[in-house]
C-alpha positions as a Markdown table, in Angstrom:
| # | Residue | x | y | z |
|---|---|---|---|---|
| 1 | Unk | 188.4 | 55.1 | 43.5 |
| 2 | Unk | 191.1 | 56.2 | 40.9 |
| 3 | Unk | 194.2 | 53.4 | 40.3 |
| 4 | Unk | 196.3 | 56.0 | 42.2 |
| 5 | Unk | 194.5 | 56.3 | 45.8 |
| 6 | Unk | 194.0 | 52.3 | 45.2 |
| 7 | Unk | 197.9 | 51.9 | 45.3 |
| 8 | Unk | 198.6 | 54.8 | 47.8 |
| 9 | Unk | 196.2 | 53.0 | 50.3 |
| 10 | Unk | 197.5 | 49.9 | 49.5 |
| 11 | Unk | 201.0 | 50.8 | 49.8 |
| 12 | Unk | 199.7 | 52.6 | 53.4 |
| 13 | Unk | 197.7 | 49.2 | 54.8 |
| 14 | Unk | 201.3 | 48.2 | 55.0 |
| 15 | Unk | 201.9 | 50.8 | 57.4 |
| 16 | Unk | 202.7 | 54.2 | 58.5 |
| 17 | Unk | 205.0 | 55.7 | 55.8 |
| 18 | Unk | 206.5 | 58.8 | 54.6 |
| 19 | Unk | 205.7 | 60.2 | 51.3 |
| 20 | Unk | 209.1 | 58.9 | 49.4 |
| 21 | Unk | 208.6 | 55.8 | 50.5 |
| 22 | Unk | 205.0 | 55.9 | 49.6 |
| 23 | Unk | 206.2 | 56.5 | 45.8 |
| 24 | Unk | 208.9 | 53.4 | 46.0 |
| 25 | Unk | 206.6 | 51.5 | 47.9 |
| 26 | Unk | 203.3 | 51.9 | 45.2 |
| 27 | Unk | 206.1 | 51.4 | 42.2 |
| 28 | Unk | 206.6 | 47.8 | 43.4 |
| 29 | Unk | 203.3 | 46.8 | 44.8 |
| 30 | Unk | 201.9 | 47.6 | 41.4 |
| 31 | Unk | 205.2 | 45.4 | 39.5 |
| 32 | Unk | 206.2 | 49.4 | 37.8 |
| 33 | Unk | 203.4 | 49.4 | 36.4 |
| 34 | Unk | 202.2 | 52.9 | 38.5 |
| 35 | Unk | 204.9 | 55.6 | 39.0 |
| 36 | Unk | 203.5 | 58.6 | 40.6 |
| 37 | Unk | 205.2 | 61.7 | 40.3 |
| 38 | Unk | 205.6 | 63.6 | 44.0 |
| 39 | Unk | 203.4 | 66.0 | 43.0 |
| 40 | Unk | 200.7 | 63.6 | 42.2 |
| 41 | Unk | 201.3 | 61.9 | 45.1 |
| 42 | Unk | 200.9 | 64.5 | 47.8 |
| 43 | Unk | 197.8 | 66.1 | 45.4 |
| 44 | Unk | 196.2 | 62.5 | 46.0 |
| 45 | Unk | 197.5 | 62.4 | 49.9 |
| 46 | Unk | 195.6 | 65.9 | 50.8 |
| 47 | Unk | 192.5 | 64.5 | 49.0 |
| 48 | Unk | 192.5 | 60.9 | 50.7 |
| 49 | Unk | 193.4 | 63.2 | 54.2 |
| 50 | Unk | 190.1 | 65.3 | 53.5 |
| 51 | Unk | 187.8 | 62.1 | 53.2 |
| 52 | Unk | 189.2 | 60.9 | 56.2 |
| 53 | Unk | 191.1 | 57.8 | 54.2 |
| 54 | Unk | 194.3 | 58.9 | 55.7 |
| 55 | Unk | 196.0 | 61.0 | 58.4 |
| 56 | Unk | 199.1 | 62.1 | 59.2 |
| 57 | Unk | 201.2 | 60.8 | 61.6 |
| 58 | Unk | 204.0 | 62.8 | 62.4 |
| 59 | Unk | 206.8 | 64.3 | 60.8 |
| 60 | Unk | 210.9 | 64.1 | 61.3 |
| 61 | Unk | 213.5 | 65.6 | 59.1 |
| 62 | Unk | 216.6 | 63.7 | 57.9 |
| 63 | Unk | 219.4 | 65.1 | 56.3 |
| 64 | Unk | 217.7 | 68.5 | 56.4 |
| 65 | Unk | 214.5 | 67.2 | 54.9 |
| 66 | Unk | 211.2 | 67.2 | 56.2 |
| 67 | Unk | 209.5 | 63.8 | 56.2 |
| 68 | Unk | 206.0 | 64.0 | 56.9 |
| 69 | Unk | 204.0 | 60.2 | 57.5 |
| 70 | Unk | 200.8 | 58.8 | 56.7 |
| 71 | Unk | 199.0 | 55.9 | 58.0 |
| 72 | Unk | 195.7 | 54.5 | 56.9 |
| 73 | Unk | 192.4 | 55.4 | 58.9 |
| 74 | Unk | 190.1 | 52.7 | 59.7 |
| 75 | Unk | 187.2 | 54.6 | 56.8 |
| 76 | Unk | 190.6 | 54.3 | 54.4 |
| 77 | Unk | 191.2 | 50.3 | 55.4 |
| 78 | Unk | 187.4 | 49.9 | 55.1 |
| 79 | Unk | 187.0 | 52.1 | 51.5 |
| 80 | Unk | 190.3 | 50.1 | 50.2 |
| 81 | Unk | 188.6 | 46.4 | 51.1 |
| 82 | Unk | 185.8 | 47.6 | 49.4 |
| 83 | Unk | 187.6 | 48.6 | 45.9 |
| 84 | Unk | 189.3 | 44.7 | 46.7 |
| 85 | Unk | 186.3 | 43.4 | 46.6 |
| 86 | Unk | 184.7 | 45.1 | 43.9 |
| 87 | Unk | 187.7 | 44.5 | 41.7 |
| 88 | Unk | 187.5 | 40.8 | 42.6 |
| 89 | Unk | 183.8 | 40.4 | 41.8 |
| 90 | Unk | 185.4 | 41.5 | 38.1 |
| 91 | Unk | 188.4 | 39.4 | 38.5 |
| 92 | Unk | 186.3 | 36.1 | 38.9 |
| 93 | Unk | 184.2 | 36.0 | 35.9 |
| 94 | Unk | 186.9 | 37.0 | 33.7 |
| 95 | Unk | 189.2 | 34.0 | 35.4 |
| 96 | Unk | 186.5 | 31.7 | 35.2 |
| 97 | Unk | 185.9 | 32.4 | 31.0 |
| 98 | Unk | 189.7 | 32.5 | 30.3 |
| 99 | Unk | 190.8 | 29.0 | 32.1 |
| 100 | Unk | 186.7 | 27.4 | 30.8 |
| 101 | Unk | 187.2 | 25.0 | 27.3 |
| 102 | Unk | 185.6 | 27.6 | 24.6 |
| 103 | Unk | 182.4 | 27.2 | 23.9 |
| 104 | Unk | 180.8 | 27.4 | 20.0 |
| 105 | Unk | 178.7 | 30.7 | 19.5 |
| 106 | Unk | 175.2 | 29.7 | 18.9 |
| 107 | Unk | 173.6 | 30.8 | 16.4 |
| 108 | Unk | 169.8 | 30.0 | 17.6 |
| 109 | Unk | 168.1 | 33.5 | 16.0 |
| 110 | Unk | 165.2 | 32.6 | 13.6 |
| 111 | Unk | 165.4 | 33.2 | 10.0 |
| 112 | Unk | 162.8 | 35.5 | 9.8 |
| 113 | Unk | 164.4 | 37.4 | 12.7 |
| 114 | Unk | 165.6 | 41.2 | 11.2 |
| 115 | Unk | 168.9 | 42.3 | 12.6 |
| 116 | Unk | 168.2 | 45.8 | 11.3 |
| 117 | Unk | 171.5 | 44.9 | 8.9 |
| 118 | Unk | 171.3 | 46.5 | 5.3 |
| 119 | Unk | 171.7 | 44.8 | 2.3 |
């Protein structure tokens, strides 16, 4: 799953949204650190629609704009708790080595052992 349709489905497991507040919506979720450009957005939207990750769900238009929503699809809520899980299973290692005491490198190798170094 790409860092984009991880934030759009995100921002959508909130709820039904429209696209603009999709984009303000995956800016702070991810703390600014994603800020999709519309045309990246909707390009990922029709993708996630085709896998079945999202649908639309109606469509209104406010101060002569269209606003067409999205809401998550239960394959989208189960594809997104997926990625979570995945990217936890990285997450705990990595937590678990930073907040450990360091450990000394051992240096157990026999001497006669060739590293395949040249001298």
């Amino acid at each position: 799953m790409t860092e984009v349709a991880f934030w759009i489905l995100t921002s959508l497991a909130g709820g039904r949204q429209h696209g603009y507040a999709v984009l303000g919506d995956v800016e702070q979720l991810s703390a600014a650190a994603v800020s999709l450009r519309v045309t990246t957005l909707y390009a990922t939207l029709e993708r996630l629609e085709r896998d079945g990750h999202v649908r639309r769900a109606g469509e209104e238009t406010v101060d002569g704009r269209a606003r067409r929503y999205y809401e998550l699809t239960k394959a989208g809520h189960q594809a997104l708790a997926l990625e979570t899980e995945r990217l936890a299973a990285r997450l705990r290692p990595a937590e678990s080595r930073l907040t450990a005491p360091p450990v000394a490198p051992s240096c157990s190798a026999p001497a006669t052992m060739s590293w395949g170094f040249a001298r």
